[in-house]
Residue, then its C-alpha position, 0 to 999 in steps of 0.5 A: x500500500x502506498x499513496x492513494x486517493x481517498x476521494x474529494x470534501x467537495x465531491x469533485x472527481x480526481x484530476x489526473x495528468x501526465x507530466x514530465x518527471x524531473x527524477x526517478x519517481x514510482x507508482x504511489x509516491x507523493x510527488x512535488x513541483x520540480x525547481x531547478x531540473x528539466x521536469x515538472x514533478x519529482x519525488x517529495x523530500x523530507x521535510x525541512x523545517x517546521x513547518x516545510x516550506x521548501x517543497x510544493x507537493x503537486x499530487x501522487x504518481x498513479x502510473x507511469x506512462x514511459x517505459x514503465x519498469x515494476x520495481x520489488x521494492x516500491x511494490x509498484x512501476x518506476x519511471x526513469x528520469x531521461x536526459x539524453x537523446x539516446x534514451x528519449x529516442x529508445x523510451x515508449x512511447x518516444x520522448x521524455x519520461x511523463x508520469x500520471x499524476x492525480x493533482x492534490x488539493x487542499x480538498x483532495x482525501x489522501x489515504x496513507x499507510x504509517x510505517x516505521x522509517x519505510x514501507x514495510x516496517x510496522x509502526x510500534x507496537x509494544x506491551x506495558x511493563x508499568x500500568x496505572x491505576x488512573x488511566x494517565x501513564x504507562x510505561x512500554x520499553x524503549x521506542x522512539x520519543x513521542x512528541x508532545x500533542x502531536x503522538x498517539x496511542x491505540x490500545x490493542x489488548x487489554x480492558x481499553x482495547x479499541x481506545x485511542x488516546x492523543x500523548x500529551x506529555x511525549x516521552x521514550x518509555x513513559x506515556x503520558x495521557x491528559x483524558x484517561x483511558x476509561x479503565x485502569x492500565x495492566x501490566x501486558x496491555x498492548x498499545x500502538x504508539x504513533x508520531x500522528x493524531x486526528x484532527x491537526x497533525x504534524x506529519x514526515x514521510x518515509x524514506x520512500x515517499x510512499x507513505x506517513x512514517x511513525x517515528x520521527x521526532x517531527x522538529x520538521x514536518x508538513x501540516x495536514x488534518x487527519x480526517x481518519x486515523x487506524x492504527x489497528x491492526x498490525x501491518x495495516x495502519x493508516x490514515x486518510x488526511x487532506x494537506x494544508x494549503x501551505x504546502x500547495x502551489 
């Protein structure tokens, strides 16, 4: 799972359009305006402050148009950014490399999946060494550090299990909850803890640019409101977002 389109707030239907890359770039990434190449859209970066204001995310790589080559890794067809005659004459169809692109914008429903550091890896997910009586604090083994208001916790197994919680006070083994879980934490509950919340949300993305990564500590991020967040089932969490439209052309 990668990238997708999740449908529109406003109802309008996906506008797709096959642009020139300006790098290599694989089905289901976020791709952004090009600056300085010789394209029109490439693969989003990391982001580089807080909030980014570096990159203009243009929409997600759909398909590729250009010799389209299935890459085990992305799990999807990669393009081939193309800067010779050589290479545009042997492309098919002939000419530069285009992509299909659905364009994002600030109503566009984005559906993602969350992993740790890359697709494929799950976000953690780990059992509580020290509960509370409160439904405020639990501790789990190390992982990476929360971040204040903006991190959450899912409870998986235990007599909370199916409740959410937004991480108030972010920590690497200590959470910290102001709305309690409404029954007392035990020792062996598990919880999945995640660098995302509903509602306003600080996010980065994997190394791959094909999805939302869990783990960063979010000192630079890009604003988006989370419409939906699941962080049930292992393997498979996600969340379906809209961007802000300080990101956006």
């Amino acid at each position: 799972m990668a990238f997708s389109f999740a449908g529109d707030l406003s109802g309008a239907a996906p506008v797709v359009k096959k642009l020139q890359i300006a790098a290599d770039v694989y089905q289901g990434q976020l791709l952004c305006w090009d600056a300085d190449a010789g394209g029109a859209v490439e693969p989003m970066v990391a982001a580089a402050a807080g909030p980014d204001t570096a990159s203009r995310i243009a929409g997600i790589c759909t398909g590729i148009v250009t010799s389209p080559a299935f890459n085990a890794t992305y799990k999807g067809d990669k393009g081939t950014y193309d800067t010779t005659q050589v290479a545009l004459v042997a492309n098919d169809p002939v000419g530069p490399a285009l992509a299909e692109v659905l364009l994002v914008t600030p109503t566009t429903l984005i559906k993602a999946p969350i992993v740790k550091d890359t697709i494929g890896t799950a976000p953690e997910r780990k059992a509580c060494t020290t509960g509370s009586t409160d439904g405020l604090t639990f501790v789990v083994p190390a992982i990476d550090t929360t971040v204040s208001n903006y991190s959450s916790a899912y409870c998986s197994a235990g007599a909370n299990r199916g409740q959410y919680r937004k991480i108030t006070t972010g920590a690497v083994a200590t959470q910290t909850v102001l709305v309690p879980f409404t029954y007392d934490i035990a020792v062996g509950d598990i919880f999945c803890i995640a660098n995302i919340k509903e509602g306003l949300a600080h996010v980065d993305l994997d190394t791959q640019f094909q999805g939302i990564d869990s783990s960063p500590a979010l000192t630079s991020y890009f604003v988006v409101y989370v419409h939906e967040l699941n962080l049930e089932e292992a393997g498979k969490e996600y969340a379906i977002f809209t961007i802000s439209p300080r990101h956006l052309l």
